[in-house]
C-alpha positions in Angstrom: -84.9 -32.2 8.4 -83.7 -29.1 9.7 -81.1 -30.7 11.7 -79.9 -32.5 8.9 -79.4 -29.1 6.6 -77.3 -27.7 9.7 -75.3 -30.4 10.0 -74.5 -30.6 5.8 -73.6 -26.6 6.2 -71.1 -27.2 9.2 -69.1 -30.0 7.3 -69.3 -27.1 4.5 -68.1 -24.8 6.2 -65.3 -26.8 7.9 -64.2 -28.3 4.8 -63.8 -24.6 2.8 -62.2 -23.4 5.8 -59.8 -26.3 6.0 -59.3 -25.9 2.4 -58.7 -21.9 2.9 -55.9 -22.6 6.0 -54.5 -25.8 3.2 -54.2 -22.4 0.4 -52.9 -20.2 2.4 -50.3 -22.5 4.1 -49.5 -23.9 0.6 -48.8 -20.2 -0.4 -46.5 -19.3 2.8 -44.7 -22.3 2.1 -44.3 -21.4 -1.6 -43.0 -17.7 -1.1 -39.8 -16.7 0.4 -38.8 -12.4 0.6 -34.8 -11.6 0.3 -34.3 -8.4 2.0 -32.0 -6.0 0.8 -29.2 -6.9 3.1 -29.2 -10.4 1.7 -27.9 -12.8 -0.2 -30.2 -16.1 -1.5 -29.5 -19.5 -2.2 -32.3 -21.8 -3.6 -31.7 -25.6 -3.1 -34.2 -28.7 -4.7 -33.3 -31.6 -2.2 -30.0 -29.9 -1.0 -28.8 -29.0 -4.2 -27.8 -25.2 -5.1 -30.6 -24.9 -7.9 -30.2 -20.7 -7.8 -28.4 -17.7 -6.5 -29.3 -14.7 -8.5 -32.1 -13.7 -6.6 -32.8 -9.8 -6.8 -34.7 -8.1 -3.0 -38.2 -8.9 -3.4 -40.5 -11.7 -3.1 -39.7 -15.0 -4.8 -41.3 -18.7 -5.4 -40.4 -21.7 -4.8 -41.4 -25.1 -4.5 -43.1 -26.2 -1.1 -41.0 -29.4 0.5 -38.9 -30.2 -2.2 -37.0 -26.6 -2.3 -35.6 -24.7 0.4 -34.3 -21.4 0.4 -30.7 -20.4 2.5 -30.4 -16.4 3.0 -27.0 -14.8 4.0 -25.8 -11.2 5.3 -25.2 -9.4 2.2 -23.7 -6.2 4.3 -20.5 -5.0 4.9 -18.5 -7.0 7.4 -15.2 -6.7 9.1 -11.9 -8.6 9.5 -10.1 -7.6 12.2 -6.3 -9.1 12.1 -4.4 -10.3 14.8 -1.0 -8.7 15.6 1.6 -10.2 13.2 5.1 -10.3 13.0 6.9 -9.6 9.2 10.4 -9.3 8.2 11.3 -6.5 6.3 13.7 -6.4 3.2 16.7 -5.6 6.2 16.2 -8.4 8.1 14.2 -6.7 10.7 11.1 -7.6 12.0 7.8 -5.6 12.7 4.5 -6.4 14.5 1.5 -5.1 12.0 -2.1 -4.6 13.2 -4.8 -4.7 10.0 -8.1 -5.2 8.9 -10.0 -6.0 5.9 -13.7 -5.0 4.9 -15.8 -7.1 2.8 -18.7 -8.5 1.7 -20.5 -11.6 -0.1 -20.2 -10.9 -4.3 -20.7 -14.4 -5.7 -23.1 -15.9 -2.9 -23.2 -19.2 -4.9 -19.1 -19.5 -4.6 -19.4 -18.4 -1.4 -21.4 -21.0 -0.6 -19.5 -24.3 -2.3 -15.9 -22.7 -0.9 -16.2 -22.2 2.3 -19.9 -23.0 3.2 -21.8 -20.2 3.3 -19.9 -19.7 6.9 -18.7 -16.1 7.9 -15.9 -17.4 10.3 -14.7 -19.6 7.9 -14.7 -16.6 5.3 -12.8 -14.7 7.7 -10.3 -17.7 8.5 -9.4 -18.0 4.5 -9.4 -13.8 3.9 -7.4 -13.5 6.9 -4.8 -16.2 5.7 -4.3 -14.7 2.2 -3.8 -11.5 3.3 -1.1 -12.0 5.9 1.0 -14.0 2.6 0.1 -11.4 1.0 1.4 -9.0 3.0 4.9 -11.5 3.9 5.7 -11.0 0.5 5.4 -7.1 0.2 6.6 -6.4 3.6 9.8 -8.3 2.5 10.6 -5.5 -0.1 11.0 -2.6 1.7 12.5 -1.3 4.7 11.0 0.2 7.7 11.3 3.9 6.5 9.5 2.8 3.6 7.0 1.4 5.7 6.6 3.7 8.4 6.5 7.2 6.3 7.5 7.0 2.5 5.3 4.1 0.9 2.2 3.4 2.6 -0.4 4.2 -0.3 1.7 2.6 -2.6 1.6 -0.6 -0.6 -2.2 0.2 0.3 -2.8 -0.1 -3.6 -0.5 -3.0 -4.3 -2.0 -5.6 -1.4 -5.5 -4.3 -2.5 -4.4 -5.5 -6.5 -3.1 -8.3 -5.3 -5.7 -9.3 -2.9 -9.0 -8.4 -4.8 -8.7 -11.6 -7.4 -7.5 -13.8 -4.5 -10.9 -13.0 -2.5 -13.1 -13.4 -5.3 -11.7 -17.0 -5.4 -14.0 -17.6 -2.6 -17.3 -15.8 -3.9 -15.3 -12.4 -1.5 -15.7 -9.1 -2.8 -12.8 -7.2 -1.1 -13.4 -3.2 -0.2 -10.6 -2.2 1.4 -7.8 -3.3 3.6 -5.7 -0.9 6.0 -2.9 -1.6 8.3 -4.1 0.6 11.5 -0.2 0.2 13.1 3.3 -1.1 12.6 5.2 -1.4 15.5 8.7 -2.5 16.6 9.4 -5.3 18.5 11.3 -4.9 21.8 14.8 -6.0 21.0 14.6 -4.2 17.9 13.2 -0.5 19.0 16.4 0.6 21.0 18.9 -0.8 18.2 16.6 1.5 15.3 15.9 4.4 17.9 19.4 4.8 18.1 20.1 4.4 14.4 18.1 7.1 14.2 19.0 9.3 17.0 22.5 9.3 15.8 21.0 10.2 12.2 19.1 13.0 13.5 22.1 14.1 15.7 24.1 14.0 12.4 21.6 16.3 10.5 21.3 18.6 13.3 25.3 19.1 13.6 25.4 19.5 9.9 22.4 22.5 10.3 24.4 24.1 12.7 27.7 23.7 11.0 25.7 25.5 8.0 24.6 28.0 10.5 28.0 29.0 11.9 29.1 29.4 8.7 26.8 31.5 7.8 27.1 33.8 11.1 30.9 34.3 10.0 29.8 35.3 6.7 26.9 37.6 7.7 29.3 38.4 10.5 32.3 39.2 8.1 30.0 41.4 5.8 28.6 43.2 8.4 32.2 43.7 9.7 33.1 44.7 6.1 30.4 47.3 6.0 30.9 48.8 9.3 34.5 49.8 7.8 33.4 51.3 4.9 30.7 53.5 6.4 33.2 54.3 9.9 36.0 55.3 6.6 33.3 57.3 4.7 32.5 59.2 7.7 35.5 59.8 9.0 36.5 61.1 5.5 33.8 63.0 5.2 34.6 64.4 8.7 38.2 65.2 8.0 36.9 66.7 4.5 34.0 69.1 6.9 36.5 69.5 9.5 39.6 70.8 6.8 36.6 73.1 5.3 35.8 74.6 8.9 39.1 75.2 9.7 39.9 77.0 6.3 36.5 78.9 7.0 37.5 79.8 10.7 41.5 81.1 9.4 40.2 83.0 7.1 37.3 84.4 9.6 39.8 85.0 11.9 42.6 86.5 9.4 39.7 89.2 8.4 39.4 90.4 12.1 42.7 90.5 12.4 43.5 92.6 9.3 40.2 95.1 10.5 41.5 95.7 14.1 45.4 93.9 14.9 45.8 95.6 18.2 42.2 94.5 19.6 42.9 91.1 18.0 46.0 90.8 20.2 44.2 91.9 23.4 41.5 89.4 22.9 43.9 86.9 22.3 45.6 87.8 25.4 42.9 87.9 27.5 42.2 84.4 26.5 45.5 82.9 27.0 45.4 84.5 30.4 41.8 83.2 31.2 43.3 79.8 30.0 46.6 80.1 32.5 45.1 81.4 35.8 41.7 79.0 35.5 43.2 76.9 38.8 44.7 78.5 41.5 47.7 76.0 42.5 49.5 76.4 39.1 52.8 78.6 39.1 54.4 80.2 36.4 58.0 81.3 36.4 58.3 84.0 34.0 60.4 87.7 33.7 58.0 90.9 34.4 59.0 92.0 31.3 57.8 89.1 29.2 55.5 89.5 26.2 52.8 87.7 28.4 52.5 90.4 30.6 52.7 93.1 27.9 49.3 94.4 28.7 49.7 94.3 32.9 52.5 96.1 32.2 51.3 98.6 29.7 50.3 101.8 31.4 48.0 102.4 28.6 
């Protein structure tokens, strides 16, 4: 009897543990989570049923639905060098890249398969028509230094509806270099040597003629103030002269006959100051009137 009671509670016990494992495997199989990096797709016997699904957890359907999750993040194309002609006939070798993500996962999914290379295959190919087309209408100084955030803005205009085609939601697109071919750098480099050359010759011809004006005017001015001072000299020196006439007319008229020895003591200092000069004169000349004086 006993046996039999033991026996009844194992099969009990199996059964409502088999039927807990069945309930919880049932449950698993009818929850899926969508992280925040991720996109969902929800299929009923490989068909898209849904896409909108928020981050969280979701149900489903064991067997008959399956659920398809995709990167959601930010991802990166990464061009290959590319050769465009320019609106002169010129070509150029352009490095880009593009950064985007999934928008409409469901588009995504029916255009190019839910695949990531595939995306990148399609974005890659309508961003190098893309940029054929503006490349072709503008030159390489537009390029190079004058119009690069206006062609920035214009490809990303242009581009933005074209990705979205495919379920792409463009964020940006840059062009990290633009380079010149071989046979073409020497041909520009010298275009624009010789520019540069030109510009420099012009600044200097601006610069000599600048010198001779600033040279002129300084010239000019020098003149002026060398003929105000020399004026003002001559107009000093007149004035001293006067002064020194007059001085010397007032000693005179106080004392003539001292006046005239002084003088003649000075034009004798003046004529005997070297000792090889001769002169030929009479004894009795005015010169010598006060050696001769016995006075």
């Amino acid at each position: 009897m006993n046996v039999s009671i033991l026996q009844n509670s194992s099969k009990s016990l199996s059964l409502a543990a088999s039927a807990g494992a069945g309930l919880l495997l049932l449950t698993y199989l009818s929850v899926f989570y969508v992280d925040q990096q991720e996109k969902a797709i929800l299929f009923r016997l490989g068909k898209m049923v849904s896409a909108d699904y928020t981050p969280g957890l979701h149900f489903k359907t064991p067997i008959i639905n399956n659920v398809r999750t995709f990167d959601a993040r930010v991802l990166t194309l990464d061009s290959k060098s590319e050769r465009f002609l320019t609106s002169e006939k010129k070509n150029v070798i352009v490095d880009s890249f593009a950064k985007w993500r999934i928008g409409d996962v469901g588009l995504f999914y029916t255009t190019v398969g839910g695949d990531e290379y595939q995306a990148n295959l399609r974005l890659d190919q309508i961003v190098k028509d893309a940029m054929r087309g503006e490349f072709g209408l503008r030159t390489i100084r537009q390029l190079v230094s004058e119009d690069r955030s206006e062609l920035h803005r214009t490809l990303l205009e242009k581009l933005t509806p074209a990705a979205a085609k495919f379920g792409i939601e463009l964020i940006d697109i840059r062009i990290k270099r633009i380079d010149l071919p071989s046979e073409v750098s020497s041909s520009v480099f010298q275009r624009m040597r010789a520019e540069r050359e030109r510009v420099a010759r012009e600044f200097r011809s601006q610069g000599a003629e600048s010198a001779e004006l600033i040279s002129a005017e300084a010239d000019k001015q020098r003149m002026v103030i060398l003929a105000n001072a020399q004026h003002e000299a001559e107009n000093r020196r007149g004035h001293a002269d006067a002064e020194s006439a007059d001085i010397y007319a007032q000693s005179y008229g106080k004392n003539p006959e001292f006046y005239a020895f002084y003088r003649s003591l000075q034009a004798y200092q003046t004529a005997f100051s070297k000792t090889n000069d001769t002169i030929v004169l009479k004894p009795d000349s005015d010169f010598f009137h006060y050696l001769n004086s016995e006075k």
